[in-house]
ZADO-1210 file (C-alpha; in nm, 4 decimals, padded with zeros to 6 digits):
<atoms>
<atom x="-04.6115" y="-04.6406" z="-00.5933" code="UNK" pos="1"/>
<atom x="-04.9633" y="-04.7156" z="-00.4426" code="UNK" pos="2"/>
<atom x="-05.0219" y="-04.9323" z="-00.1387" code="UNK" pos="3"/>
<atom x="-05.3277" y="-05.1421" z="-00.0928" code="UNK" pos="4"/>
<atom x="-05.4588" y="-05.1490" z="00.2506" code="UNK" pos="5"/>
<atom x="-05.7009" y="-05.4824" z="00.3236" code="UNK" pos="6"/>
<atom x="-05.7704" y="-05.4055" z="00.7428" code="UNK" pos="7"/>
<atom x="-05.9941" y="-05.1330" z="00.8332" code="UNK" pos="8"/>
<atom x="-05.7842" y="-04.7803" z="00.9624" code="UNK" pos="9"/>
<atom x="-05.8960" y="-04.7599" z="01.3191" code="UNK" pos="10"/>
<atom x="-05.6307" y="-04.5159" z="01.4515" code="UNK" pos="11"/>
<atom x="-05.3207" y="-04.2716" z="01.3082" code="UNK" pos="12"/>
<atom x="-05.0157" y="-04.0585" z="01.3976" code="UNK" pos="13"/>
<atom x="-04.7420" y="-03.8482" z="01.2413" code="UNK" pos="14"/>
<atom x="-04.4227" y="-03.9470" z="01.2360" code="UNK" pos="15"/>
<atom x="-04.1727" y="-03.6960" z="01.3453" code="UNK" pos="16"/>
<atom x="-03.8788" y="-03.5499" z="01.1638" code="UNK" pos="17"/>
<atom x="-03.5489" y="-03.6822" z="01.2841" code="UNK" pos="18"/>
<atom x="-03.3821" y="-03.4164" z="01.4773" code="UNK" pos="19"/>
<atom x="-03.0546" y="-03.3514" z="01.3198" code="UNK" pos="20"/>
<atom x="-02.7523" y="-03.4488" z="01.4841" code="UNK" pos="21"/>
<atom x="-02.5448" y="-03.1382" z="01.6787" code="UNK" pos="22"/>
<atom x="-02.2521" y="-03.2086" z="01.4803" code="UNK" pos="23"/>
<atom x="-02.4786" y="-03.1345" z="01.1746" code="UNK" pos="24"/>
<atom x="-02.6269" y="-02.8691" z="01.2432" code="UNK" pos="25"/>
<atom x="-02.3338" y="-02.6798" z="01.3584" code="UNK" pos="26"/>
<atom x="-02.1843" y="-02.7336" z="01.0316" code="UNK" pos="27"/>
<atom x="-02.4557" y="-02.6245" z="00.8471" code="UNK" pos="28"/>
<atom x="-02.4723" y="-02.3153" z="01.0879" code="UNK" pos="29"/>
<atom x="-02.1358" y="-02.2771" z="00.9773" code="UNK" pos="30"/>
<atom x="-02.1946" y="-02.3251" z="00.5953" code="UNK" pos="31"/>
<atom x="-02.5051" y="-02.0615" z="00.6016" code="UNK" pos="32"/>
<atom x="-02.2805" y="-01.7941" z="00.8178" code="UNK" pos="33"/>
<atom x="-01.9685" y="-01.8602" z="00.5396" code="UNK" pos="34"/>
<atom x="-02.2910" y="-01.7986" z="00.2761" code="UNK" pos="35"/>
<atom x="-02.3744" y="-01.4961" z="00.4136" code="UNK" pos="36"/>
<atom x="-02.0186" y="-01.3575" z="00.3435" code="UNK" pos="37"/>
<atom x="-02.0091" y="-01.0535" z="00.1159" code="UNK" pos="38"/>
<atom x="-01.7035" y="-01.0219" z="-00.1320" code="UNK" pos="39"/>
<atom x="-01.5944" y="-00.7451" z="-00.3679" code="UNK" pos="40"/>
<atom x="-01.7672" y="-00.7878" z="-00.6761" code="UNK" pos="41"/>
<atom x="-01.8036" y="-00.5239" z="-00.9885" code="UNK" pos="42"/>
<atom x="-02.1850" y="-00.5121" z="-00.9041" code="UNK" pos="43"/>
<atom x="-02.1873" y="-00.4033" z="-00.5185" code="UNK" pos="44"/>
<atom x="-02.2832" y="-00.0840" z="-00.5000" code="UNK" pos="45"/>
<atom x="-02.2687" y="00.2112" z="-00.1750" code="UNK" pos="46"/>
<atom x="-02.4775" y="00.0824" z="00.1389" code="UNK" pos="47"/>
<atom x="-02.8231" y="00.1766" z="00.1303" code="UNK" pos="48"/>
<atom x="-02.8409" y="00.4794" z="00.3415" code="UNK" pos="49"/>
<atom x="-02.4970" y="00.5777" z="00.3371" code="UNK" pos="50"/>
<atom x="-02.3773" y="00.8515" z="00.1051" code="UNK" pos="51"/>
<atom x="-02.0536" y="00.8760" z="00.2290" code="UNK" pos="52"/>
<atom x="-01.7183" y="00.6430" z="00.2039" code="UNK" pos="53"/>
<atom x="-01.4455" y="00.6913" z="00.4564" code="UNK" pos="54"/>
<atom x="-01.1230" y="00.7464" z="00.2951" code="UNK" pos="55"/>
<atom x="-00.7633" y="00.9369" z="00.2769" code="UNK" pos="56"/>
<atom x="-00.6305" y="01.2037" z="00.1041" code="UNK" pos="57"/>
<atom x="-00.2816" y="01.2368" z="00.0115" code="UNK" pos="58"/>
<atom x="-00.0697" y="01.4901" z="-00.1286" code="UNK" pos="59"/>
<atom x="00.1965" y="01.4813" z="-00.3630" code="UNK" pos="60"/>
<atom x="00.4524" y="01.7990" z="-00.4118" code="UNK" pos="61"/>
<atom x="00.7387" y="01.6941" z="-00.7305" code="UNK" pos="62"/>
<atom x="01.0175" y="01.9171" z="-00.8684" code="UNK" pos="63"/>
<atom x="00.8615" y="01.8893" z="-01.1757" code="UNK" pos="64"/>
<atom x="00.5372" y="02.0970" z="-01.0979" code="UNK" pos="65"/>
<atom x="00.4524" y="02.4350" z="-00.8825" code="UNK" pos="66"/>
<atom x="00.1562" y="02.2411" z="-00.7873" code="UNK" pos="67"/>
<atom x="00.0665" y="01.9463" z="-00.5832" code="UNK" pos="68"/>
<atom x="-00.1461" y="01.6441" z="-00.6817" code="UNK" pos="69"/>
<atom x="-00.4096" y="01.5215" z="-00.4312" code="UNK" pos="70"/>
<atom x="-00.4985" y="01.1826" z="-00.4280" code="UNK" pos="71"/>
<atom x="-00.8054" y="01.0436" z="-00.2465" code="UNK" pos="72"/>
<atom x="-00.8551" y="00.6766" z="-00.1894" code="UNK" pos="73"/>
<atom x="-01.2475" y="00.6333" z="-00.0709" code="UNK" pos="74"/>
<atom x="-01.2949" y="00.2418" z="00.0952" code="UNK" pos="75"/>
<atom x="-01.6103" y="00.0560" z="00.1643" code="UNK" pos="76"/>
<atom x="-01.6275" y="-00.1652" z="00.4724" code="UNK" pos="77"/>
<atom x="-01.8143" y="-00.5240" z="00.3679" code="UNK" pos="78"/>
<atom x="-01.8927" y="-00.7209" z="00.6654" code="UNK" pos="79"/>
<atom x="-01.9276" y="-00.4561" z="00.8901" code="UNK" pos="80"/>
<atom x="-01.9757" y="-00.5714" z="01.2590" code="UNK" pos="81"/>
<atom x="-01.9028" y="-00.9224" z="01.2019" code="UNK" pos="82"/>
<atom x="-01.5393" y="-01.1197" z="01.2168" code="UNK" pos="83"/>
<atom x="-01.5112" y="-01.1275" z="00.8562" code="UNK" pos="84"/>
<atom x="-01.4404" y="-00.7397" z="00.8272" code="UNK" pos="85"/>
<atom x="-01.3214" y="-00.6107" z="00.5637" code="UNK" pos="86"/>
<atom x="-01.1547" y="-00.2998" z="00.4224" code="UNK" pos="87"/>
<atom x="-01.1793" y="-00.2424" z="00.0143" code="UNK" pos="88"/>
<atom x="-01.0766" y="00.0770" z="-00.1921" code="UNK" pos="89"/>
<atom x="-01.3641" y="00.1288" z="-00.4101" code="UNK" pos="90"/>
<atom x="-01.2936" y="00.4726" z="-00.6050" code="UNK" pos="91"/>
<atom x="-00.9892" y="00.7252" z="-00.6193" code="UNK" pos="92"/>
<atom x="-01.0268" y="01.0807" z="-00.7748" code="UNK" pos="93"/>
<atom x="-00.7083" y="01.2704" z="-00.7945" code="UNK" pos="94"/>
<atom x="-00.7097" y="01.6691" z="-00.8314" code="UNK" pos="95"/>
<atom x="-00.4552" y="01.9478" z="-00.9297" code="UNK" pos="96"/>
<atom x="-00.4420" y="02.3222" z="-01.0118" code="UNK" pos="97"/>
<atom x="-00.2331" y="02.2435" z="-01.3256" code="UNK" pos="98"/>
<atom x="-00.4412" y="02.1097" z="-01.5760" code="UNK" pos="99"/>
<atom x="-00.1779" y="01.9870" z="-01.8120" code="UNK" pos="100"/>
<atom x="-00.1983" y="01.6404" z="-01.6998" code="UNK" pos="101"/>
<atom x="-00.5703" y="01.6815" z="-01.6598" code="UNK" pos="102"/>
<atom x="-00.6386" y="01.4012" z="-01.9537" code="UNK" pos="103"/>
<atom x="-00.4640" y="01.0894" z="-01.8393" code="UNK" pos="104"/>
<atom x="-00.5356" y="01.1726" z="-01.4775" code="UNK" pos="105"/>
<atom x="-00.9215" y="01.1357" z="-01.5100" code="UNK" pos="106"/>
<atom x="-00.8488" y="00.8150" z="-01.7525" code="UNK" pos="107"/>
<atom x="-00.6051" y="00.6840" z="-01.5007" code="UNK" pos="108"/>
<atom x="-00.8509" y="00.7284" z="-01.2190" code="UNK" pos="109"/>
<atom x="-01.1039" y="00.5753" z="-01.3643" code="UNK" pos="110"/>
<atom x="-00.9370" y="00.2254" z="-01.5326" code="UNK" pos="111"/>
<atom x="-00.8547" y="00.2380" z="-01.1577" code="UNK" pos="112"/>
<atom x="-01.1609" y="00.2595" z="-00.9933" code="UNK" pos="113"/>
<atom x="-01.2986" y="00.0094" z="-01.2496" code="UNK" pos="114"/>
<atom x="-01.0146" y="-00.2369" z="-01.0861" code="UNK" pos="115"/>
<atom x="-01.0966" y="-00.1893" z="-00.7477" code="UNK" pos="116"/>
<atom x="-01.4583" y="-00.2099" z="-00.7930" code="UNK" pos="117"/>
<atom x="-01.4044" y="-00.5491" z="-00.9995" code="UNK" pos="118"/>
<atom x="-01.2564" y="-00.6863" z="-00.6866" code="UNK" pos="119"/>
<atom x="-00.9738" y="-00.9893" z="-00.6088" code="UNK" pos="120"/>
<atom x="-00.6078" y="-00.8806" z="-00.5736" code="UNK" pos="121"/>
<atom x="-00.5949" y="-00.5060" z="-00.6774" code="UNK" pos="122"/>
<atom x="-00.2329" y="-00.4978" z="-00.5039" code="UNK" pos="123"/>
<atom x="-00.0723" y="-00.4917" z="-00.8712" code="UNK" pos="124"/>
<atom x="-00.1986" y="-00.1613" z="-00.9924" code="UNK" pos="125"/>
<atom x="00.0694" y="-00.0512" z="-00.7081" code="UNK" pos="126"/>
<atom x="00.3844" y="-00.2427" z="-00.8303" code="UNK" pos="127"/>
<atom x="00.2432" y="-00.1662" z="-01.1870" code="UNK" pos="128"/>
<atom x="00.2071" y="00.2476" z="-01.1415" code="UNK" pos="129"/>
<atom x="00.5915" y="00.2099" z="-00.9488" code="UNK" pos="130"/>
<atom x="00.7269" y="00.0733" z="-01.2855" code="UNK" pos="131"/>
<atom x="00.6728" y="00.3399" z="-01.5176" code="UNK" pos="132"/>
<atom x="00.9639" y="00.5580" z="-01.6058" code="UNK" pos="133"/>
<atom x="00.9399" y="00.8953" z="-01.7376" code="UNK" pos="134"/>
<atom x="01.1755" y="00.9698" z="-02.0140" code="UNK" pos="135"/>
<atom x="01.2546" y="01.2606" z="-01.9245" code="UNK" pos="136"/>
<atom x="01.4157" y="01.1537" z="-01.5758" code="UNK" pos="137"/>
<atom x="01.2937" y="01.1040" z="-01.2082" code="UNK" pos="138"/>
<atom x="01.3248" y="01.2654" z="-00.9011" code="UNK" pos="139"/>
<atom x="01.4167" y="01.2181" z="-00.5714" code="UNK" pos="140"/>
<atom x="01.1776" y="01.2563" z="-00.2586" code="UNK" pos="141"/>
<atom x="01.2775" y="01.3790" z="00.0627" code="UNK" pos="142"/>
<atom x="01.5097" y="01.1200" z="00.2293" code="UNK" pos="143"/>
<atom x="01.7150" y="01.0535" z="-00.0387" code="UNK" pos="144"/>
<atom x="01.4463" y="00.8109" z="-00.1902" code="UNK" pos="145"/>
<atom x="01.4167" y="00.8126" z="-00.6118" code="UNK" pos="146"/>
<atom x="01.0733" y="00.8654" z="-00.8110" code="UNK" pos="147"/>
<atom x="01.1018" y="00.7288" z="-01.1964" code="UNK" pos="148"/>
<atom x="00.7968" y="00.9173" z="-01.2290" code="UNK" pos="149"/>
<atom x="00.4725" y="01.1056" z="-01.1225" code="UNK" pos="150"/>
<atom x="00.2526" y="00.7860" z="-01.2133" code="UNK" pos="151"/>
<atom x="00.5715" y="00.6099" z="-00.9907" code="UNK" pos="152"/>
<atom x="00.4957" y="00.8600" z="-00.7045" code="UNK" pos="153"/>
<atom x="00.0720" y="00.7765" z="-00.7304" code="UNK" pos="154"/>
<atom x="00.1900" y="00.4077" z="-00.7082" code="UNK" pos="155"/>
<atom x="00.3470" y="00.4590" z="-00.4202" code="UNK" pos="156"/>
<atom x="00.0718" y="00.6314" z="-00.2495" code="UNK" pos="157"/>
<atom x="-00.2045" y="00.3422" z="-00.3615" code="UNK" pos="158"/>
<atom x="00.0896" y="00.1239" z="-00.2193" code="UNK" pos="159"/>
<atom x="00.0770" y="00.3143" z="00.0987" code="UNK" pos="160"/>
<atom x="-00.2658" y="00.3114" z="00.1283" code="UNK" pos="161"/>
<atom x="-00.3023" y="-00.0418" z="00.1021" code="UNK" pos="162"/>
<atom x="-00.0779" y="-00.1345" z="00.3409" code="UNK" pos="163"/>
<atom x="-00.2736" y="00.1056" z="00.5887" code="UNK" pos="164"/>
<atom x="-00.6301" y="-00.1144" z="00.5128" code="UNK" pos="165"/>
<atom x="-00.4169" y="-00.4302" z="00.5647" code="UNK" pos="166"/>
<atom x="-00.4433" y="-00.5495" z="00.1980" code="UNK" pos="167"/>
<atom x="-00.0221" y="-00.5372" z="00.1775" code="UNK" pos="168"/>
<atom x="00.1831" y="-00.7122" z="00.4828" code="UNK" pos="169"/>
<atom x="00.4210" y="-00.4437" z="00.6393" code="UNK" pos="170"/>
<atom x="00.7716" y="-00.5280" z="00.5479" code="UNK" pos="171"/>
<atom x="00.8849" y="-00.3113" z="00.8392" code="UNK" pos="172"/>
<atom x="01.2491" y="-00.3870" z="00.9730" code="UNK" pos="173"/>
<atom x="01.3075" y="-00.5023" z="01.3440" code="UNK" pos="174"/>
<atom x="01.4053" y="-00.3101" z="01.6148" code="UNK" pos="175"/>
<atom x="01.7284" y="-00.4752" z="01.6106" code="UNK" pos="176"/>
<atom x="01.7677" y="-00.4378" z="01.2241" code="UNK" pos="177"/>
<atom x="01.7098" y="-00.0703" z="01.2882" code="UNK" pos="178"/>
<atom x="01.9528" y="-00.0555" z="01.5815" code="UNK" pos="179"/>
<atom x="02.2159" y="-00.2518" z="01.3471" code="UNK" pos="180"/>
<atom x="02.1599" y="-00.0022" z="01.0486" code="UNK" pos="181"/>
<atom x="02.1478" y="00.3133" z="01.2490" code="UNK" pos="182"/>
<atom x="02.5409" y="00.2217" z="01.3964" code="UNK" pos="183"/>
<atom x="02.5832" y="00.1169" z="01.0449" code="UNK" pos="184"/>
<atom x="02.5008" y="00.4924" z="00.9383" code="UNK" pos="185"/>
<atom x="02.6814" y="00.6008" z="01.1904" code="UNK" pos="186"/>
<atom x="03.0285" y="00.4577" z="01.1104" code="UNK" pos="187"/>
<atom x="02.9597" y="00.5453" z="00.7884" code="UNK" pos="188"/>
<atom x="02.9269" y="00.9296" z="00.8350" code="UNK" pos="189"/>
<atom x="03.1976" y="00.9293" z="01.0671" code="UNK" pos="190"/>
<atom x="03.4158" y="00.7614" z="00.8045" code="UNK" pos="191"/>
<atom x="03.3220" y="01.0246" z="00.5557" code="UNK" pos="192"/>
<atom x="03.3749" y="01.3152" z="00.7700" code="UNK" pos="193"/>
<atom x="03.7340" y="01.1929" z="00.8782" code="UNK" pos="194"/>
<atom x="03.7727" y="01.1846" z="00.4931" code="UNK" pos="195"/>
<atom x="03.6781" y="01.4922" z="00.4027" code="UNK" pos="196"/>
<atom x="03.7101" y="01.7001" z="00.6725" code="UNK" pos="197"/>
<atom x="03.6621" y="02.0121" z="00.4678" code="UNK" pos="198"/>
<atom x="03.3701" y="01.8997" z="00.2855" code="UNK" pos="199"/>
<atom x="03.0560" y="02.0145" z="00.5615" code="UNK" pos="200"/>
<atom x="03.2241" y="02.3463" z="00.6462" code="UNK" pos="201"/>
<atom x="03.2458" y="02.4538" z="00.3019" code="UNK" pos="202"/>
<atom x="02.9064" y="02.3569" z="00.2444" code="UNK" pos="203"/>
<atom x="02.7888" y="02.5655" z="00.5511" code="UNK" pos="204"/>
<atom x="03.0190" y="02.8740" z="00.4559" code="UNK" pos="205"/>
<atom x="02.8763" y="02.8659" z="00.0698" code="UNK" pos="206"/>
<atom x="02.5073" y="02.8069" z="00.1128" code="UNK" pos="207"/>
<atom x="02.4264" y="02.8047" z="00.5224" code="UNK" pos="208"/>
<atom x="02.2829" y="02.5295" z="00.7595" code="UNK" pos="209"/>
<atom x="01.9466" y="02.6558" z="00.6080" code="UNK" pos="210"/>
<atom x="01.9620" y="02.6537" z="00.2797" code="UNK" pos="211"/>
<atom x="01.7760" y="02.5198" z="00.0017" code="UNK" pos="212"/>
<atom x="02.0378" y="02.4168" z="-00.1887" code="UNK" pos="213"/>
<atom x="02.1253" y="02.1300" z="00.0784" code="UNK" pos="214"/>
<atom x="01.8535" y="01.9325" z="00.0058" code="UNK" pos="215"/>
<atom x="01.6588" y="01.6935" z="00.2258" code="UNK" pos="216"/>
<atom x="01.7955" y="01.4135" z="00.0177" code="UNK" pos="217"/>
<atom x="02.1398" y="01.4892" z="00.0702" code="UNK" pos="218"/>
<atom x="02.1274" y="01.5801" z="00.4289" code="UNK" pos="219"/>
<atom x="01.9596" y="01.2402" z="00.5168" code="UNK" pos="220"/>
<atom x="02.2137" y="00.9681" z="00.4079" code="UNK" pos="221"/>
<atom x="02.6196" y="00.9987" z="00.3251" code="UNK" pos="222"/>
<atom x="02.7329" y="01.2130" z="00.0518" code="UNK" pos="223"/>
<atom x="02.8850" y="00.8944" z="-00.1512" code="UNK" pos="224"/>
<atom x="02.5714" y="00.6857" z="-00.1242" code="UNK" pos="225"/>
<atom x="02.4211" y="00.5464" z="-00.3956" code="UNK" pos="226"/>
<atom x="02.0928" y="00.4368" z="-00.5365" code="UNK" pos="227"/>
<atom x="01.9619" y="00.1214" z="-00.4102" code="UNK" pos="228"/>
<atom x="01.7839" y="-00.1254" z="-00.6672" code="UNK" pos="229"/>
<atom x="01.5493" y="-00.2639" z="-00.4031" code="UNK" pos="230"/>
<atom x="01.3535" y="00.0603" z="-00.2039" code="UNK" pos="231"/>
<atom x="01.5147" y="00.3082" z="-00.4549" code="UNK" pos="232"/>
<atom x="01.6742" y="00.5415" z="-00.1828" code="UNK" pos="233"/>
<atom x="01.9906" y="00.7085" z="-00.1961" code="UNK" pos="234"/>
<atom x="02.1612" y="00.5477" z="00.0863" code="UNK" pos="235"/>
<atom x="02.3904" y="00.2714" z="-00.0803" code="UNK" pos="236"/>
<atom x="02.6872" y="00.2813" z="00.1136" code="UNK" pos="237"/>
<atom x="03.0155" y="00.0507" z="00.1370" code="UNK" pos="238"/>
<atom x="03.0443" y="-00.1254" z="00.4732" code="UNK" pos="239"/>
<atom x="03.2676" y="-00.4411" z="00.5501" code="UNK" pos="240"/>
<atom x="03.3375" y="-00.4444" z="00.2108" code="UNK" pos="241"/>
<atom x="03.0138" y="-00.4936" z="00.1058" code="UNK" pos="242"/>
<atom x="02.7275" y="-00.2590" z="-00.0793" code="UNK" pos="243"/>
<atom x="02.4593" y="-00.2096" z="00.2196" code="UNK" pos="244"/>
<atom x="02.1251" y="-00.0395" z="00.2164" code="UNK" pos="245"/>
<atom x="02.1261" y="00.2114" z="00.5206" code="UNK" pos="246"/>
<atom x="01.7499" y="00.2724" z="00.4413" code="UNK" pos="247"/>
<atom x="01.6043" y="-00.1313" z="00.4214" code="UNK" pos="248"/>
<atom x="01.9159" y="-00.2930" z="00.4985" code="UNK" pos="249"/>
<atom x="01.9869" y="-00.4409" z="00.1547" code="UNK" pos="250"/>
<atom x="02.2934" y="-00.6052" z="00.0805" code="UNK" pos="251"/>
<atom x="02.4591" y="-00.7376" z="-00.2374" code="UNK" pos="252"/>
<atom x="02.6404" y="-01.0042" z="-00.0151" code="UNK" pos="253"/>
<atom x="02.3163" y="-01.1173" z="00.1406" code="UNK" pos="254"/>
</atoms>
């Protein structure tokens, strides 16, 4: 839209740009900071620079194998220096001498790596991995706790790791929880032993304090414990009259 001016333009200035109010500009501050925030995404690739992730190896020794599996969980930090910090996994290689399983491990490692690359909630892949059953039958770890599987016992260790980066909340019990359960164990093992007196010295006299053949599993929880359906340890006993965990403190009555 034109204007017509009629007097003669004997003078001029520029006008000034409104300076924006504080309350403004902090929020738009704010808004380019919250911008600048980098995410997990399947196209972020290793920091210029930086050929190297930190990362954790763990190793995993079953009944079913003469060798170990070691699994190695490399992370990327995005936001590094800042408040928005952030711990990812980004790849996870997993390597044994017995090269039976050597098929699915490299596909399993790398549908895996795929997810945590992709980004969001990769916490699943834990719960998922602890769900498989082999048909052949489990195991149990040391402390009386039960494996339904090798893939079960690499879910556990992605679990593990996760929890160490902060991406799974502890579900740690109290101190007084673990005060209550440790008498609980107690009276428990005294109970037993004034039951079967017998039952520890002949196990001493046939196999010694040493052996193998008492296992970690059964050295770490009552005799007559059972599984529990919640942390999948051996250490189900009867107390009160009522089914309780000794391990997580699980109870059928609530």
């Amino acid at each position: 839209m034109s204007i017509r001016i009629d007097k003669k333009i004997v003078g001029y200035h520029v006008k000034e740009k409104e300076k924006a109010a504080p309350e403004a500009k902090r929020a738009e501050d704010k808004a380019a900071k919250k911008a600048e925030i980098i995410r997990m995404h399947e196209k972020l690739e290793r920091p210029e620079g930086m050929e190297c992730l930190e990362g954790a190896t763990y190793k995993i020794r079953t009944p079913l194998d003469d060798h170990a599996l070691y699994v190695t969980i490399n992370d990327i930090v995005l936001n590094q220096g800042t408040e928005h910090e952030q711990r990812r996994p980004f790849e996870i290689f997993i390597n044994s001498k017995n090269m039976d399983h050597f098929q699915w491990i490299v596909a399993l490692t790398r549908v895996m790596s795929a997810v945590f690359r992709k980004g969001g909630d990769v916490t699943f892949l834990a719960e998922e991995l602890q769900a498989v059953f082999d048909p052949k039958g489990g195991y149990f770890k040391p402390g009386g706790r039960f494996v339904p599987s090798i893939v079960a016992d690499i879910g556990a260790v992605v679990e593990h790791h996760l929890r160490r980066i902060g991406m799974i909340e502890p579900d740690e019990l109290s101190e007084q929880q673990q005060l209550i359960l440790k008498q609980k164990r107690a009276e428990a093992e005294a109970r037993e032993q004034q039951q079967n007196p017998e039952k520890k010295t002949l196990t001493e006299t046939q196999f010694g304090q040493s052996s193998p053949a008492a296992s970690p599993a059964e050295a770490s929880y009552p005799a007559s414990a059972t599984l529990c359906f919640k942390c999948n340890t051996k250490a189900m006993v009867l107390l009160d009259g009522c089914q309780t965990c000794l391990a997580c403190g699980y109870s059928k009555c609530g």
